[in-house]
DRENDO-1510 file (C-alpha; in Angstrom, 1 decimal, always signed):
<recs>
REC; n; res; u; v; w
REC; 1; UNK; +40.5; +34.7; +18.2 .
REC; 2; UNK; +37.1; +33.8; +16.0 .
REC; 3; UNK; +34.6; +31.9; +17.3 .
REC; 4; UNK; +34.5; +28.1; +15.8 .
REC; 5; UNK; +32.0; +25.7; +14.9 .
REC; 6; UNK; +31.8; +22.2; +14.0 .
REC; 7; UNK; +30.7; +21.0; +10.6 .
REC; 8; UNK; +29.7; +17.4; +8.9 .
REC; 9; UNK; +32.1; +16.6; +6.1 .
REC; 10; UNK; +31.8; +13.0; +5.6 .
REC; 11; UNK; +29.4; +10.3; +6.9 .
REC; 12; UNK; +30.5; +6.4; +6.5 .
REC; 13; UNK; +29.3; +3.1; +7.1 .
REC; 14; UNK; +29.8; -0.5; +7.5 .
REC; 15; UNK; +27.9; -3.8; +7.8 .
REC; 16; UNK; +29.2; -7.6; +8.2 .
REC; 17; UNK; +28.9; -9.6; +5.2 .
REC; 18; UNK; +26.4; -12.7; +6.9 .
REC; 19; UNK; +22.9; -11.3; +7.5 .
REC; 20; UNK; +20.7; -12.8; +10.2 .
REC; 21; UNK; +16.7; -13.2; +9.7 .
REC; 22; UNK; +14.3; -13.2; +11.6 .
REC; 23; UNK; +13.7; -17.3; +10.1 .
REC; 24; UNK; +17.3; -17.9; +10.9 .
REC; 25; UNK; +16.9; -16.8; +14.7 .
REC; 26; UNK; +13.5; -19.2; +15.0 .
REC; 27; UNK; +15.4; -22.2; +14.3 .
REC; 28; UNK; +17.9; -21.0; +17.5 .
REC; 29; UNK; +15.6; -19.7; +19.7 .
REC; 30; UNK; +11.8; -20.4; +20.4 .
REC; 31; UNK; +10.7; -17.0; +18.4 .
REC; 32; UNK; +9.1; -16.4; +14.6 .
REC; 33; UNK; +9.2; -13.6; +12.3 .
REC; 34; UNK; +5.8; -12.6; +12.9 .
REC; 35; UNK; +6.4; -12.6; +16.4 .
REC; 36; UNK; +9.7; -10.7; +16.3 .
REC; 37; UNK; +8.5; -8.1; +13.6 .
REC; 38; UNK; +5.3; -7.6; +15.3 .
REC; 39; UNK; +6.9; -6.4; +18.6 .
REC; 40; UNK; +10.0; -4.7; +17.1 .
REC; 41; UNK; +9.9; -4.0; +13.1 .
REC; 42; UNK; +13.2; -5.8; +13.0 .
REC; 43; UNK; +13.3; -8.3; +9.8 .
REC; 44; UNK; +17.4; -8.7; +10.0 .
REC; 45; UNK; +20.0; -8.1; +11.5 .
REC; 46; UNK; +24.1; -8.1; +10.4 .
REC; 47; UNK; +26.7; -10.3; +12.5 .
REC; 48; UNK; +30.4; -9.9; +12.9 .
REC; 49; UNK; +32.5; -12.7; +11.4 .
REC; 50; UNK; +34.3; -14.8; +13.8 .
REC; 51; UNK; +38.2; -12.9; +14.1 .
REC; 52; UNK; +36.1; -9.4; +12.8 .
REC; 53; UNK; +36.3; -7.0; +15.6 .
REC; 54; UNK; +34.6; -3.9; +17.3 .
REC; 55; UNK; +37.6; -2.0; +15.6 .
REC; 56; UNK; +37.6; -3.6; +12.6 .
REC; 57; UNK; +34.0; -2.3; +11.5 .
REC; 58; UNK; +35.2; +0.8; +13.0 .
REC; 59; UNK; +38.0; +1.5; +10.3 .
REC; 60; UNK; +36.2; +0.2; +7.9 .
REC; 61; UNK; +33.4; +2.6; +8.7 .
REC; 62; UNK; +36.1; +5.3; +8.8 .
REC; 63; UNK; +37.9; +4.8; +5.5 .
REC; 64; UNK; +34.0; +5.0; +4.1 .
REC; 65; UNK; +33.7; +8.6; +6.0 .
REC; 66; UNK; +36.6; +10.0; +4.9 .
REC; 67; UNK; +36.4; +9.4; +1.4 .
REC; 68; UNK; +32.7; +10.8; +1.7 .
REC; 69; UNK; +34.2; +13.5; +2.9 .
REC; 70; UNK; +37.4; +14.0; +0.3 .
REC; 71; UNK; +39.9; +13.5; +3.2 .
REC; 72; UNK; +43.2; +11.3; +3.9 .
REC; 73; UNK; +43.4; +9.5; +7.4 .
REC; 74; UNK; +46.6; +12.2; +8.1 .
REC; 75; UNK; +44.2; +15.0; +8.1 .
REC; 76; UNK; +42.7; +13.8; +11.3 .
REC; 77; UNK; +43.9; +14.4; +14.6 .
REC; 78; UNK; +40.9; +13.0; +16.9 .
REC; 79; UNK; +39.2; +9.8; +17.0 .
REC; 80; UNK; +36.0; +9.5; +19.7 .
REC; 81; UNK; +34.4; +5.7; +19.1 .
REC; 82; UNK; +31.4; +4.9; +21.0 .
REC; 83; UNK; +31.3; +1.7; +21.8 .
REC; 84; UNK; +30.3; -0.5; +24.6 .
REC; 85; UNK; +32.1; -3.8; +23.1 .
REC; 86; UNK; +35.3; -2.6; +23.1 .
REC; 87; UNK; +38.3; -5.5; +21.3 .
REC; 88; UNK; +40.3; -5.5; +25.2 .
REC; 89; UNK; +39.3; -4.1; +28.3 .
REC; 90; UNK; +42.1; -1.8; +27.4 .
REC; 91; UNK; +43.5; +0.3; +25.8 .
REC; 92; UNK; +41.1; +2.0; +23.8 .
REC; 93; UNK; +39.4; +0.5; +20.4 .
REC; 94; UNK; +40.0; +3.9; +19.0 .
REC; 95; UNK; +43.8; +3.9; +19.4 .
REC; 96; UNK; +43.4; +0.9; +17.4 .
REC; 97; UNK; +41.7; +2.4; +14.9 .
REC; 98; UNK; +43.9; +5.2; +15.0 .
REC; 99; UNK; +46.5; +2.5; +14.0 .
REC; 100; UNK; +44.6; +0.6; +11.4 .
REC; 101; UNK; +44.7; +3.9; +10.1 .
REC; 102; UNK; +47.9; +4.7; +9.9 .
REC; 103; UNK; +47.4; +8.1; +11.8 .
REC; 104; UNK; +50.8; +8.9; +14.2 .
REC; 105; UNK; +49.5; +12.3; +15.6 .
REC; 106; UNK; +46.9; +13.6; +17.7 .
REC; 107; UNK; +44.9; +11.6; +20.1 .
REC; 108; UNK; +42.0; +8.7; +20.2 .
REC; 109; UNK; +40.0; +7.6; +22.8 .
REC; 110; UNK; +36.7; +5.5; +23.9 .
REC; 111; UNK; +33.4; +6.5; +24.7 .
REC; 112; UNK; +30.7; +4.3; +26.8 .
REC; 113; UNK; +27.2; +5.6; +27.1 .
REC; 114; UNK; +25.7; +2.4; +25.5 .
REC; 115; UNK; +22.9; +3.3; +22.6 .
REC; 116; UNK; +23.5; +6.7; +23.2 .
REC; 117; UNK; +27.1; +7.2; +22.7 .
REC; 118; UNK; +27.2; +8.2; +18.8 .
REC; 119; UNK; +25.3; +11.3; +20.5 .
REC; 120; UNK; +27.8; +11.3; +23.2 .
REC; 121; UNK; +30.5; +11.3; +20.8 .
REC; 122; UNK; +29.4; +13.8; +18.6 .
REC; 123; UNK; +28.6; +16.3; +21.5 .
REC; 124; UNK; +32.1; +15.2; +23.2 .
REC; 125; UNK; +34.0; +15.9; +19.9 .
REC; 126; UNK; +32.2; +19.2; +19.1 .
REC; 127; UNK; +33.7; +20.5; +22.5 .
REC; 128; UNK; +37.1; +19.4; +21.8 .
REC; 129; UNK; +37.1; +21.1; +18.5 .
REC; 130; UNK; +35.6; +24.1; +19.7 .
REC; 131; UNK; +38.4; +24.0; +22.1 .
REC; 132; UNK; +41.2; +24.3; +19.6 .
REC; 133; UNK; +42.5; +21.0; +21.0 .
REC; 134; UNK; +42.1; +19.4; +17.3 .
REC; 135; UNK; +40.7; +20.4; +13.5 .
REC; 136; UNK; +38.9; +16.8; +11.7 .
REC; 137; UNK; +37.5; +14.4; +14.4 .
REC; 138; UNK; +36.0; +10.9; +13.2 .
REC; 139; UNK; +33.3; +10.4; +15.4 .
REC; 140; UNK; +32.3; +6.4; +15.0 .
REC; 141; UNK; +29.3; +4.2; +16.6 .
REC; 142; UNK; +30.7; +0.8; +16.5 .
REC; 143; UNK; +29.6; -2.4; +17.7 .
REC; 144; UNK; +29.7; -6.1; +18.0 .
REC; 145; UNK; +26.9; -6.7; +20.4 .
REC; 146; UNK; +25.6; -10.4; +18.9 .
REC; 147; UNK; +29.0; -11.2; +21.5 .
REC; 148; UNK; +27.5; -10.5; +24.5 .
REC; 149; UNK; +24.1; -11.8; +23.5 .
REC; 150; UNK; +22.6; -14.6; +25.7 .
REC; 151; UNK; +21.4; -16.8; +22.4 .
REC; 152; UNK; +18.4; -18.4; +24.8 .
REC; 153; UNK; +16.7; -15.3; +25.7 .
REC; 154; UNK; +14.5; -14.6; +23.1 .
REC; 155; UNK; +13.2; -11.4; +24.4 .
REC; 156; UNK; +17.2; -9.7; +23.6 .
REC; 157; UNK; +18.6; -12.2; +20.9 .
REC; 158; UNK; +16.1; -11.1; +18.3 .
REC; 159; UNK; +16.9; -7.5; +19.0 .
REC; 160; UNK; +20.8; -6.6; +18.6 .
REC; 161; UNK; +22.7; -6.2; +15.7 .
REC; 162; UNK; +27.0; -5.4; +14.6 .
REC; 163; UNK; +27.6; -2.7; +12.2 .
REC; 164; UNK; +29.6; +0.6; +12.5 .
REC; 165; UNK; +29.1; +3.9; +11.2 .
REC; 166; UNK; +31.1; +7.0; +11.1 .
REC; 167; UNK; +31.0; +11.1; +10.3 .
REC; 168; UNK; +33.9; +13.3; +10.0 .
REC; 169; UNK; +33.8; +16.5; +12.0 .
REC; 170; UNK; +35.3; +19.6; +10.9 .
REC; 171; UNK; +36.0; +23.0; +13.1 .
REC; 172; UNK; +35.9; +25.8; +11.0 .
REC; 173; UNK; +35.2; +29.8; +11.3 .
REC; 174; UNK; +31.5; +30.3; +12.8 .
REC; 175; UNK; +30.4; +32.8; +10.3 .
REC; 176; UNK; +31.4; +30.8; +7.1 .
REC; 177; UNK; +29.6; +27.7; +5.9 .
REC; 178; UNK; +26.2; +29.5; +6.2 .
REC; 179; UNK; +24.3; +27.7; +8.6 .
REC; 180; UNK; +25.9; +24.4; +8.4 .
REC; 181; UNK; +27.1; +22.6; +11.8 .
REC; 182; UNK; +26.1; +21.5; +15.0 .
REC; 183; UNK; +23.4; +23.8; +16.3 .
REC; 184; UNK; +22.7; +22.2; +20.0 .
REC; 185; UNK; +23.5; +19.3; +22.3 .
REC; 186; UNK; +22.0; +18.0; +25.2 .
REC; 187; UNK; +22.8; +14.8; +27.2 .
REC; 188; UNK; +20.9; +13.1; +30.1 .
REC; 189; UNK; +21.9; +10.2; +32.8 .
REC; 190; UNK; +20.2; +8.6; +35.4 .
REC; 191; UNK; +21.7; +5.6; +37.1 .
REC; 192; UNK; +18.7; +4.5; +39.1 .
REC; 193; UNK; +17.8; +2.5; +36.2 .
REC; 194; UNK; +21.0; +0.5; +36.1 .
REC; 195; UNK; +19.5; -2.7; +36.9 .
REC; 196; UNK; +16.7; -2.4; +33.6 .
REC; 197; UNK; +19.2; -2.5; +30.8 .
REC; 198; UNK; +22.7; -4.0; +31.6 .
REC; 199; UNK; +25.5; -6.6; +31.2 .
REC; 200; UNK; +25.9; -9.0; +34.0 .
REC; 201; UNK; +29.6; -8.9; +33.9 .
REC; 202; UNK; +33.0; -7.2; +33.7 .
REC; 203; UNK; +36.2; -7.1; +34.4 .
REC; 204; UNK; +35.5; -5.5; +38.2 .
REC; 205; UNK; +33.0; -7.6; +39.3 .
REC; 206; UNK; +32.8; -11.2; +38.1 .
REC; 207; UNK; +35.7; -10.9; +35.2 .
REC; 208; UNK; +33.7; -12.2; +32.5 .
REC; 209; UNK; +32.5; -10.6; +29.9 .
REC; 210; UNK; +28.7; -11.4; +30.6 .
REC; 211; UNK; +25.4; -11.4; +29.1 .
REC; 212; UNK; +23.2; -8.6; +28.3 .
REC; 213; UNK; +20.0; -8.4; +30.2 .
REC; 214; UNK; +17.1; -5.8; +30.0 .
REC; 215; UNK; +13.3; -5.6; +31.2 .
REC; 216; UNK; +11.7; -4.7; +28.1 .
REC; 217; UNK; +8.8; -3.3; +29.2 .
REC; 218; UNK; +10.5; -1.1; +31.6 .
REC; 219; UNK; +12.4; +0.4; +29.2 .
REC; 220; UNK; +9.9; +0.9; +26.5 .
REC; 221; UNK; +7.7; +2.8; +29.4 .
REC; 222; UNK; +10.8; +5.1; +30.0 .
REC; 223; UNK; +12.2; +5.6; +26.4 .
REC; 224; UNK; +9.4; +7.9; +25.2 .
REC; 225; UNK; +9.6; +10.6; +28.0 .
REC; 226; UNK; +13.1; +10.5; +28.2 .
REC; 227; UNK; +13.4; +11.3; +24.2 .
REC; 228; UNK; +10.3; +13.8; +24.9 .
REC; 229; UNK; +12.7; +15.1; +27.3 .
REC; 230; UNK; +15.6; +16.3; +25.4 .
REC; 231; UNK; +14.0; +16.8; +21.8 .
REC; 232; UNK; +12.2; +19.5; +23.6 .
REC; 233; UNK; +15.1; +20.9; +25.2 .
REC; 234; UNK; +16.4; +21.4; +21.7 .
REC; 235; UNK; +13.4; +22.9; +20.0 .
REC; 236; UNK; +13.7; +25.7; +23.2 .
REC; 237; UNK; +17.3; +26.1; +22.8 .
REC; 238; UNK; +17.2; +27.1; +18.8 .
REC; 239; UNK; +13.1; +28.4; +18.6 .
REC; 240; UNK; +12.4; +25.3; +16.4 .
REC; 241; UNK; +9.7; +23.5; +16.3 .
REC; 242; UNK; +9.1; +19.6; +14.5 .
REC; 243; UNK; +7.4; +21.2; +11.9 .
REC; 244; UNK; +11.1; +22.8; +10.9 .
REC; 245; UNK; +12.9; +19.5; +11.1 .
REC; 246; UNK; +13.5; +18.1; +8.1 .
REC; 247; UNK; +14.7; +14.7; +9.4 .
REC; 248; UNK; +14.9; +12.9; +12.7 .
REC; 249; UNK; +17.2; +10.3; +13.0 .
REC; 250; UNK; +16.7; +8.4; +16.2 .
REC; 251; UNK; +18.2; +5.6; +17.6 .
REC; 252; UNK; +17.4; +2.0; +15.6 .
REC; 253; UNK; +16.0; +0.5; +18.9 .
REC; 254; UNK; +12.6; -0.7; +18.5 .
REC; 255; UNK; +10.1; +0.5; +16.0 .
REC; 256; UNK; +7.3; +1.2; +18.4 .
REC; 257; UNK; +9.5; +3.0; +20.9 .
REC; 258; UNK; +9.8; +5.5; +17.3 .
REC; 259; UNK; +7.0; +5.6; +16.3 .
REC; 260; UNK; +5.2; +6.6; +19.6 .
REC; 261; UNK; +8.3; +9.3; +20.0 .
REC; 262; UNK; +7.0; +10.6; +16.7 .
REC; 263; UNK; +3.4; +10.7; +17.3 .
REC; 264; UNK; +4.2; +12.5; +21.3 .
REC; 265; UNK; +6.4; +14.9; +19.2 .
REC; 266; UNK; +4.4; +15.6; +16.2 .
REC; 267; UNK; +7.1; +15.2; +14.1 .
REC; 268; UNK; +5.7; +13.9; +10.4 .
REC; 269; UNK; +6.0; +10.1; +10.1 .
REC; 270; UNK; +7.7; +10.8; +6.4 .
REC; 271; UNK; +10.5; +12.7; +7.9 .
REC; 272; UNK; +11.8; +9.9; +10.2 .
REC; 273; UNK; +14.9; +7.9; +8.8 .
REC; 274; UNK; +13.8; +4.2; +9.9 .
REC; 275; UNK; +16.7; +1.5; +9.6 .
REC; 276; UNK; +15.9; -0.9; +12.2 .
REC; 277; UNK; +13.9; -3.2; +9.9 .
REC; 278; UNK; +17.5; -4.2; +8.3 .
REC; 279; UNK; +20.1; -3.4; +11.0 .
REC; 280; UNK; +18.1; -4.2; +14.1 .
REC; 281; UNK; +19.4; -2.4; +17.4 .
REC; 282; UNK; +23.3; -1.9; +16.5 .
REC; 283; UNK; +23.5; +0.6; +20.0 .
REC; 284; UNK; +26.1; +3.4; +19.5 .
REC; 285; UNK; +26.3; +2.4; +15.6 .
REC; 286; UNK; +22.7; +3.1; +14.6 .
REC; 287; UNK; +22.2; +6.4; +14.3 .
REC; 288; UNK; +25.6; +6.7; +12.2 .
REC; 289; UNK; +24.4; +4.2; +10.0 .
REC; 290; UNK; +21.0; +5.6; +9.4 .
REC; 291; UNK; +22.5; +8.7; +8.7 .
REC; 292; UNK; +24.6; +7.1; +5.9 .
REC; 293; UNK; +21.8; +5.2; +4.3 .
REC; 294; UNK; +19.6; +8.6; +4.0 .
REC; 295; UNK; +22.8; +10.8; +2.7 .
REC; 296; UNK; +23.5; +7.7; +0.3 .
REC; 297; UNK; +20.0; +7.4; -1.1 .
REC; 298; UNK; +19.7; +11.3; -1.4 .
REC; 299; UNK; +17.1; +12.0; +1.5 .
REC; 300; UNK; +19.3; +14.3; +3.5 .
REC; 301; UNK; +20.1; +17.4; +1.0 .
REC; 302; UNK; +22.8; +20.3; +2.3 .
REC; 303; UNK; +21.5; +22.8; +4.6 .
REC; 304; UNK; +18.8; +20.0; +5.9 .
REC; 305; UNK; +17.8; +20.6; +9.2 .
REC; 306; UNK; +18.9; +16.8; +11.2 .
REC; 307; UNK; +17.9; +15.9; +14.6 .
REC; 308; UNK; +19.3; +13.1; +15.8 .
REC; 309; UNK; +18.5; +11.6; +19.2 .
REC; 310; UNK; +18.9; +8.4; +21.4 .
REC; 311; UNK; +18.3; +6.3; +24.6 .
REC; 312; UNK; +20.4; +3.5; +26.4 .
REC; 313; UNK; +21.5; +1.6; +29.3 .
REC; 314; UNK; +22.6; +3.7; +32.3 .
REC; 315; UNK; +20.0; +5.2; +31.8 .
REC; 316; UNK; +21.4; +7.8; +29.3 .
REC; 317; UNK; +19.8; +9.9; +26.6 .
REC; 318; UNK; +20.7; +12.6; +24.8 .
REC; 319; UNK; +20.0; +14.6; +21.4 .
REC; 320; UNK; +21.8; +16.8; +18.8 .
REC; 321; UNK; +20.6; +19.2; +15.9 .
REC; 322; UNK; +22.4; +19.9; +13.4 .
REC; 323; UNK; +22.6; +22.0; +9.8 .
REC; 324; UNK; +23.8; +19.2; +6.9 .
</recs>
């Protein structure tokens, strides 16, 4: 039996139609846009429509993948969506996607790991397709986070954002497709730091949805070493170094938490794929939908070398290169 890999064939997004500024916010919330830009790089963010749901973006995100990609919602047999605001409790957003669809075969399922479940996803899928257990995935980021905002904290309010974006991932034969595919994955956890970025609810143990809550400054001092962490794992795995990257793509959390990743790295501030200014921190969707802003405005070429990484509640981190 040949040896399989997993290749990009699509990428997808989708945004909500109203569009939050940073002057909108300061009339909710004792904040201003210098303020808010100043300490994030965030200008605007997108919010879900009231009856517009975590799987709504999702498909929509999907349908925009697939037809990237040439492809009909029957030739998939896997869906993996990150998300940590799931429509129910149960079942799974991605069985309802599966539905929105119209897909009757092969299976769909959830993923939680917060900001860092597109990467998650991606690595998650690339197993199963290795496996033989499926042929197209969609891997999706999707997320409707302004509903479990507390609107009087101005220090997380400012920062979260909806949107959904998408890629569809392909097993074929390892030697064709050049170099194309996913070269090397490598996830992190570390539930010590539960209590720094979290939601104070759920169905377990006060059954209510809750509020986010997060120490900023905690998390900003562990973001950087944790990327460090696993950016490096993945130059040592493949013999790459940043100077062979030709675009990082990291997670849309905070502009400073990038741009010192960058600088630690060495990795050349022109090579980094910055949406956060216009999406804000959309969690599991932002890397997805950075990737399909820089494939729609011609950055990211076939054959680019793409690292993508990421950092969220748990804590979990992780990153994935990849051959365009």
């Amino acid at each position: 039996m040949s040896q399989l890999k997993c290749i990009i064939r699509g990428v997808g997004s989708y945004l909500p139609e109203e569009t939050l500024t940073n002057s909108d916010l300061a009339r909710i919330v004792d904040t201003s846009d210098e303020w808010i830009v100043e300490r994030t790089g965030i200008r605007e963010r997108h919010r879900a429509a009231p009856g517009e749901f975590t799987s709504d973006l999702a498909t929509k995100a999907a349908l925009a993948a697939l037809k990237d990609a040439g492809l009909q919602p029957d030739d998939i047999d896997l869906i993996v969506l990150a998300t940590a605001t799931p429509d129910n409790t149960f079942p799974a957003s991605a069985v309802q996607v599966q539905a929105n669809l119209g897909i009757r075969h092969g299976f769909a399922f959830d993923l939680h790991a917060v900001c860092s479940g597109f990467v998650y996803a991606l690595t998650t899928a690339d197993a199963q397709l290795k496996a033989g257990l499926a042929k197209r995935a969609l891997v999706i980021g999707a997320e409707t986070f302004t509903r479990i905002l507390d609107w009087t904290d101005r220090g997380t309010c400012v920062l979260f954002g909806d949107g959904a974006g998408a890629v569809v991932l392909e097993a074929v034969d390892a030697d064709s497709h050049g170099e194309r595919g996913i070269i090397t994955s490598h996830l992190r956890s570390d539930g010590r730091h539960k209590a720094k970025l979290y939601v104070d609810g759920g169905p377990s143990t006060t059954q209510t949805t809750g509020h986010l809550r997060m120490e900023g400054r905690e998390v900003f001092k562990h973001a950087v070493g944790m990327i460090t962490d696993v950016i490096e794992a993945s130059f040592a795995a493949t013999g790459t170094t940043a100077a062979d990257i030709d675009w990082f793509v990291p997670h849309q959390a905070n502009r400073r938490i990038i741009d010192a990743s960058v600088k630690k790295l060495g990795i050349a501030p022109e090579k980094v794929v910055v949406t956060v200014d216009v999406h804000g921190n959309t969690s599991a969707a932002s890397i997805p939908l950075a990737l399909s802003v820089a494939k729609a405005d011609g950055r990211i070429q076939p054959n680019d070398l793409i690292l993508l990484e990421a950092m969220g509640g748990g804590f979990t981190w992780g990153a994935v290169m990849l051959r365009w």
